[in-house]
Every structure is written in structure tokens, then in C-alpha cells.
C-alpha positions in Angstrom: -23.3 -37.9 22.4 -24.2 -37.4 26.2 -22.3 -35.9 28.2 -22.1 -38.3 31.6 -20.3 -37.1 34.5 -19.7 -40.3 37.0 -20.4 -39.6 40.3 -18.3 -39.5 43.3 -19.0 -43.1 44.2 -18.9 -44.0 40.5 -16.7 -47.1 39.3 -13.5 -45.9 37.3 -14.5 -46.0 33.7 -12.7 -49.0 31.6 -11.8 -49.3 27.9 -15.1 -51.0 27.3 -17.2 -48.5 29.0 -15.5 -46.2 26.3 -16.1 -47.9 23.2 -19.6 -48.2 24.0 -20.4 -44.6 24.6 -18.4 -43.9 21.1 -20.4 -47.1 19.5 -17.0 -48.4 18.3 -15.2 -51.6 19.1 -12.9 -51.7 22.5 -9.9 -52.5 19.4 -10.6 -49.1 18.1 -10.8 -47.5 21.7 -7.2 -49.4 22.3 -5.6 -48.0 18.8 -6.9 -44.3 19.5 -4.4 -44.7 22.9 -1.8 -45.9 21.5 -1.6 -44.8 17.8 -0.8 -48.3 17.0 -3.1 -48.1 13.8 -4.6 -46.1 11.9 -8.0 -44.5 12.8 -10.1 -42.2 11.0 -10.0 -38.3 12.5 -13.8 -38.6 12.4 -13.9 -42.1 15.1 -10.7 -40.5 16.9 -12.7 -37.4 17.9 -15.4 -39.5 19.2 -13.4 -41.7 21.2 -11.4 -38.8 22.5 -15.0 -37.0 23.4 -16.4 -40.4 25.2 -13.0 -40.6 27.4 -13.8 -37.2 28.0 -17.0 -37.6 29.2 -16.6 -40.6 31.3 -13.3 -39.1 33.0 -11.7 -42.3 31.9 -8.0 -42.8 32.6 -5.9 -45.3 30.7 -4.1 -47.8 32.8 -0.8 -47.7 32.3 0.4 -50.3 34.0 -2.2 -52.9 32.3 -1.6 -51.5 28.9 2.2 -52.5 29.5 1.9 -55.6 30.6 0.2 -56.1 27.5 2.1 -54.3 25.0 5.3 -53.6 26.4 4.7 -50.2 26.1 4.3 -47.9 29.4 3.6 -43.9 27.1 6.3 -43.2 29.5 9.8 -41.3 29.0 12.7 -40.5 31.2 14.3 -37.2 31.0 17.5 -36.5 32.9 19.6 -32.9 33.0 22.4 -32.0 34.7 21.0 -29.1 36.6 17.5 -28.3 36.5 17.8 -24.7 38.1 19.5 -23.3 34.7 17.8 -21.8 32.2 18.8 -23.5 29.3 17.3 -26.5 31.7 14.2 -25.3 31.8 13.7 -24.1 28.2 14.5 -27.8 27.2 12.2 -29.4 29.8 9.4 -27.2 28.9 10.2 -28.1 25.3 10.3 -32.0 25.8 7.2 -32.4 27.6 5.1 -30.1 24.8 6.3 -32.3 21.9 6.0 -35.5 24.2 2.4 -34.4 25.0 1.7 -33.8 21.2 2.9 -37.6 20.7 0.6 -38.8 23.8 3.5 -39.5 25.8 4.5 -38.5 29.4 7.9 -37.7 30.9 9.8 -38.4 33.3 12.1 -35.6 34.6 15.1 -36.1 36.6 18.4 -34.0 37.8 21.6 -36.3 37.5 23.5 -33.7 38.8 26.7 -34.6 38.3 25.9 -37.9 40.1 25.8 -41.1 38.2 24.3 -42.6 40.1 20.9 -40.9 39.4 20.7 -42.1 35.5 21.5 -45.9 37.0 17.8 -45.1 39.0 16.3 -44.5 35.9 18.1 -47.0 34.3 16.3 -49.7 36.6 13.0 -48.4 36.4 12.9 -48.9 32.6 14.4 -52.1 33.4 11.5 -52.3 35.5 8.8 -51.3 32.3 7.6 -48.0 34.5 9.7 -46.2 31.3 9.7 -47.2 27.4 13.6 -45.3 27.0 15.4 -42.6 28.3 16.8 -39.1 26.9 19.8 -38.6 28.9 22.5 -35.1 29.1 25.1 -36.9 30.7 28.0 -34.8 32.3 31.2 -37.4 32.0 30.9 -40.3 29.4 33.3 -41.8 31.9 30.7 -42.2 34.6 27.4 -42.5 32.7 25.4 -45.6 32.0 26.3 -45.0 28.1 29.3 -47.2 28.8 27.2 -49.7 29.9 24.7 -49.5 27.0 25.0 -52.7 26.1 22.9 -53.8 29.1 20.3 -50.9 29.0 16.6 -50.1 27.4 16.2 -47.8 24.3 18.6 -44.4 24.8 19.0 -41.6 23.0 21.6 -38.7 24.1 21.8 -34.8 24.1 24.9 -32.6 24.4 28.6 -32.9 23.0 29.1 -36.4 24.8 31.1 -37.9 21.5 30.6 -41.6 21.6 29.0 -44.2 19.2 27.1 -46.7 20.8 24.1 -44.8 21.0 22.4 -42.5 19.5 22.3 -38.6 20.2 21.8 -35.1 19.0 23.7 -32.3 19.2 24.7 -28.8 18.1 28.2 -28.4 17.0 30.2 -27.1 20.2 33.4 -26.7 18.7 33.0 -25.0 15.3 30.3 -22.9 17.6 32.5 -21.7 20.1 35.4 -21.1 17.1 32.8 -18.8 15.1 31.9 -17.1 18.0 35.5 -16.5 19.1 36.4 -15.0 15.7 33.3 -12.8 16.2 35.2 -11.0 19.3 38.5 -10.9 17.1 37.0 -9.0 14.7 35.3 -6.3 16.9 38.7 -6.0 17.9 39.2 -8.2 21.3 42.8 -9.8 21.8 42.9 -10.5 25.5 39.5 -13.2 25.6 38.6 -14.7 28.8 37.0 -18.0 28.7 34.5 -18.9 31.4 33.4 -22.4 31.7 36.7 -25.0 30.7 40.7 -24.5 31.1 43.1 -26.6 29.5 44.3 -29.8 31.8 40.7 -29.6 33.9 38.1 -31.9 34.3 39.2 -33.7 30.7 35.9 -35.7 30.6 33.3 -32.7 30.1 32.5 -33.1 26.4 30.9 -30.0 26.1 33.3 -28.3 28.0 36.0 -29.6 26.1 34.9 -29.2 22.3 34.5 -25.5 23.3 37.3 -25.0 24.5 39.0 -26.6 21.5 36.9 -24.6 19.3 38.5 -21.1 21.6 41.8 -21.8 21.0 41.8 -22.8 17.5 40.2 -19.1 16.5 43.1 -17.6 19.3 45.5 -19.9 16.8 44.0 -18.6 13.5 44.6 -15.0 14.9 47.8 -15.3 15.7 46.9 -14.7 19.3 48.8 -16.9 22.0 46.4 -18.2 24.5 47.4 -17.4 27.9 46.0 -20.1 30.6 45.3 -17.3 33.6 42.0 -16.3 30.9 40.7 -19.8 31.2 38.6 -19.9 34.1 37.0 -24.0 35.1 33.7 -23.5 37.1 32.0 -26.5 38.7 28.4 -25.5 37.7 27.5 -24.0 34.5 25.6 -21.2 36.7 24.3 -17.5 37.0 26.8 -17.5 40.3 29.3 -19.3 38.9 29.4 -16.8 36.5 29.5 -13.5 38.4 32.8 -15.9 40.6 34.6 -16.0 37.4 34.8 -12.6 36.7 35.5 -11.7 40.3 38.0 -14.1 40.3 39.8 -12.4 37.0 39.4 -9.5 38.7 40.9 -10.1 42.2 44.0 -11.8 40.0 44.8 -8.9 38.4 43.7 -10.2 34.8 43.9 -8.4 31.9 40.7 -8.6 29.6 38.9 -7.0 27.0 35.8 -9.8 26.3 34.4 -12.9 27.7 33.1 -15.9 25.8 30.9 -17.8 28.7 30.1 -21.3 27.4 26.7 -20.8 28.8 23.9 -17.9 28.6 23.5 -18.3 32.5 27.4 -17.7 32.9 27.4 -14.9 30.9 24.0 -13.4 33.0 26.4 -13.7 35.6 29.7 -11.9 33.9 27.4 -9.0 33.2 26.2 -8.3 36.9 30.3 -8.8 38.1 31.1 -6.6 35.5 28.6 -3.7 36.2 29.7 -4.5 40.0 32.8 -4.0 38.8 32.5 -0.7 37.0 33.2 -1.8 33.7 31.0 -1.0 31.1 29.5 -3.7 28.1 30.5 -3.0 25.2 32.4 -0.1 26.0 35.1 -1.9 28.0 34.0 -5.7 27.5 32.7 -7.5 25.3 30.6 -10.3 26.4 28.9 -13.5 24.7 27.3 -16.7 26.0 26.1 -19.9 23.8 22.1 -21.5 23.8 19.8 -18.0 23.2 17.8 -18.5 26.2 15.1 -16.3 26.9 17.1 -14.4 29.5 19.7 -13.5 27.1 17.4 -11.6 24.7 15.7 -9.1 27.7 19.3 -9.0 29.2 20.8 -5.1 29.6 23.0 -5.1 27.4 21.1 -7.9 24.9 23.5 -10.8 24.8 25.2 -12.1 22.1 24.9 -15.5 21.7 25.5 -19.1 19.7 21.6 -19.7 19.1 19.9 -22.7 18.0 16.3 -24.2 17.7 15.3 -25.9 20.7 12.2 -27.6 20.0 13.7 -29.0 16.9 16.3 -30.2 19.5 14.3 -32.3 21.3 12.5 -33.2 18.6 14.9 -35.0 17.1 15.6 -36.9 20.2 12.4 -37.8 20.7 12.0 -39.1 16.8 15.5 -41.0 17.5 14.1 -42.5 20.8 10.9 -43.8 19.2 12.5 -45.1 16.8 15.3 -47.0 18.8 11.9 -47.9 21.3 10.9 -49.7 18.1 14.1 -51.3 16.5 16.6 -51.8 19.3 19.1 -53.5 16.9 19.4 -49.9 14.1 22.5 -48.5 13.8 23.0 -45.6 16.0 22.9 -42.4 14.6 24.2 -38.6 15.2 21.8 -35.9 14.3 23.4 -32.3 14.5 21.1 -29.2 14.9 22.0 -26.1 13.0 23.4 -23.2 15.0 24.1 -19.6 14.2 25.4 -16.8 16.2 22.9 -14.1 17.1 24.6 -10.9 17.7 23.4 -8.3 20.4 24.4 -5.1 22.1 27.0 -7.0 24.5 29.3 -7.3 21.4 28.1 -4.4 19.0 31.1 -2.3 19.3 34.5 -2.9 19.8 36.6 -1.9 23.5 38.0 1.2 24.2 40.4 -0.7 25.3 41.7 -4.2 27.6 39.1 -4.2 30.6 41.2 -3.8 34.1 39.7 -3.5 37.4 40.9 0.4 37.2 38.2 1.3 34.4 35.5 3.7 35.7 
């Protein structure tokens, strides 16, 4: 095939320009795009290798109109800046880009009002569905769903309208309580939910739960000064926590942060702090992102498989983009706790601002 390169004043290339470089009909040129029908590898290369050659760009817009299909997905997070954020946006759009599909990425923030944008621009067709993380079921569009286009959750958000995938926060957060029990902790600070706070963050909550059922199963009574509510799951909000255990004159001898960056965070206040991990206190966070792994001490954490995360939302989302009236379903990804230096021995004792 030759190779043409248009030139600067060149028309933009169309379908049929394509399918007669590739000697194939403009059908086949169509179904190569959007994987509608089968195509033989050897014809897909070709057409792939024309589109190539003539720099031609599908129109998206035209392609809707005429299929109802735009190869276009929103993505919405909380909070973009965190690592866990970023590991699942960088995840997302690979699998999306093995599937021919582009995404959309927003930050809801905290703010509603942000997945109700994105909600009317698949109302508009510029988005097939939407992969949403939403913070409060309470003010998310999920209560509206029966109004919206094709959605498909992530997180601890338990409702049943939809459908989402998840890891299982509570039993996670149990397990890795126990974990800090039996390297001998019995004063363990939570950072990231407190009992009676903010009722309506899912995640928040089902850990939480999860804490205090291992503190009951010990024998240990929870004491409400170790719970410590944050408004962002942060590196900063993190290092606050600590600080703020320490300026109340808290007793503690580990620290289960409900996220990797909070715990990132814990470790700096703590070295700030003098105190010394493991030595003085044990420390573990929840979602193995990369930073937890070249942390110093390596952090312990609840671990899971992110790609297969989004993976499965993706698979749920093309399939809800397909048949809007299925029954929703929940798909839970396996977790397991991956234990580092931050928790490989047990205290010398309770951690206290004293310790040098």
C-alpha cells in the first residue's frame, strides 16, 4: 500500500477515501471503527494502515448521529490530585484505549453539581455513559437514575439502582485492624471517619464499621478521641491528623489511615514528631498505590488490582450502554493485605508526644 501523506492544504480524509486505499467497502471501513461486526485481522490491519496513511480522523459527531454511539466516556473522581486518583485515571483510559474508546475525566469534588454537568452532556450524546466515584449517595445523580444515560459506579456507595464495583471496605478495614492487634497495638487511631460525622460517606463509613468491629472482637473499647474526621482524603490531611492527636494529648500505639495518601502523611507528622515506625507506631493505609511501596518505612497496606477494577466498570458500562433495561449488578474485586516495614514489629510501647 502507498504511503500518502496529504498536504497542508489537503481535504480532511473521509470514510470513503479510506476504504478505497484499503480496496474494501466503506461498510467494512465503518465496522473496523466501531467493532460493530466482525472483521478479519488480516482486512483490520489494512484499514487501520490506510487511516494511517491518509491521517484520517473519524467524526464523532456524525458517527453519533447515526449510531447513537459517540466512543466517548465520562469519568468523574472526587479529587484528582490523590494518588489513588491518578493510578485509576491512568488505568481507565489504557483499558478504554484498548476498547477504542475515549474518556472523559472530571473532578466532582465533593460538588454535585459537577456529575449533573456530565450528566447533561450525555443527555446531550457528546458521552455514551458515565463511570462515576460519587462522595454522598445523598447528593449524587444516582438518586436520580431513573432519569439518566447508562452508569456504572465505583467505591463503597451501597445502593441498588445501578450498577457498581467495589472492593470490600468493611471486612478490609476489619482484617487490617486485627493485623495491628496481633502485632500487639491496643490504643489504634483511625484517620479518615469518626462515629456521628459526615454519616453519608460510604467508604468512610463501611470502614469505620469494619474498625470497630475488630476493636469489639478484641475486647478493646473504642475510645472516640482516636477517631479523627478529615475533609479530604489527603497527604496534608494526613500529616493534620497526627498533629492534631498529638497537640490533644492522645495516646497511640498505631494508625489505620483509610487512605495510602493519609497514611504518607501520618508518616512525615510522625518522623516530625520524633516517633519512630515500627518502633513506636505502627502505621497502615488501604489502596497499594505506588507511593506506598518506595515509602520509608514500606507501608502496609489493604491492596487490590486496579486495572481489573476498572475493568470491570468498563465491561458493566458497555454492557448497560447496550441493554439499559438488565438488572443491575455488584461486582466486588478481591483484596488482600500487603504487609510492609510500617507494621513488621510490634511497639515498644503506646506512642506519646514524649517518645525520642
Amino acid at each position: 500500500m502507498p504511503h500518502i501523506t496529504p498536504g497542508a492544504g489537503a481535504k480532511r480524509a473521509t470514510m470513503k477515501d479510506v476504504a478505497a486505499l484499503a480496496g474494501v467497502s466503506p461498510k467494512t471501513v465503518s465496522n473496523v471503527l466501531t467493532g460493530s461486526a466482525g472483521v478479519r485481522e488480516p482486512t483490520r490491519r489494512v484499514v487501520e494502515e490506510a487511516m494511517q496513511s491518509l491521517g484520517y480522523v473519524p467524526n464523532l459527531s456524525a458517527r453519533g448521529l447515526r449510531n447513537g454511539r459517540t466512543g466517548v466516556i465520562g469519568f468523574a473522581l472526587p479529587d484528582l490530585a490523590t494518588a489513588f486518583s491518578a493510578t485509576l485515571t491512568h488505568a481507565i483510559v489504557q483499558v478504554a484505549h484498548e476498547r477504542g474508546l475515549a474518556v472523559l475525566v472530571e473532578e466532582t469534588a465533593a460538588d454535585p453539581t459537577r456529575e449533573h454537568q456530565l450528566v447533561a452532556r450525555a443527555r446531550e450524546h457528546s458521552i455514551d455513559g458515565l463511570i462515576l466515584n460519587p462522595v454522598r449517595l445523598e447528593d449524587s445523580v444516582v438518586e436520580y437514575l431513573e432519569h439518566l444515560p447508562p452508569v456504572v459506579l465505583i467505591g463503597e456507595v451501597e445502593q441498588y439502582k445501578t450498577d457498581r464495583v467495589f472492593v470490600e471496605s468493611r471486612a478490609a478495614a476489619r482484617q487490617m485492624t486485627e493485623h495491628l492487634i496481633e502485632r500487639g497495638a491496643r490504643r489504634i487511631a483511625v484517620i479518615g471517619g469518626s462515629q456521628g460525622v459526615r454519616p453519608g460517606l460510604a467508604t468512610s463509613g463501611l470502614r469505620l464499621r469494619g474498625y470497630l468491629e475488630a476493636l469489639e472482637g478484641a475486647g478493646i473499647e473504642p475510645d472516640p478521641g482516636l477517631q479523627i474526621s478529615v475533609r479530604q482524603w489527603t497527604i496534608e490531611a494526613g500529616a493534620a491528623a497526627v498533629r492534631e492527636l498529638h497537640a490533644a494529648g492522645e495516646a497511640f500505639d498505631a494508625l489505620l489511615c483509610f487512605t495510602d495518601s493519609m497514611a504518607l502523611g501520618a508518616l512525615h507528622a510522625l518522623h516530625e514528631l520524633g516517633l519512630q515506625v515500627p518502633r513506636d507506631v505502627l502505621v497502615a493505609g488501604f489502596d497499594d498505590v505506588e507511593h506506598a511501596r518506595y515509602a520509608v518505612p514500606g507501608l502496609t497496606t489493604v491492596g487490590f488490582d486496579h486495572v481489573a477494577y476498572v475493568t470491570a466498570a468498563l465491561d458493566l458500562l458497555q454492557r448497560r450502554i447496550d441493554g439499559r433495561d438488565l438488572a443491575a449488578q455488584a461486582v466486588p474485586v478481591p483484596h488482600r493485605l500487603i504487609v510492609r516495614d510500617s507494621t513488621s514489629a510490634s511497639p515498644a510501647g503506646v506512642g506519646d508526644s514524649s517518645r525520642n
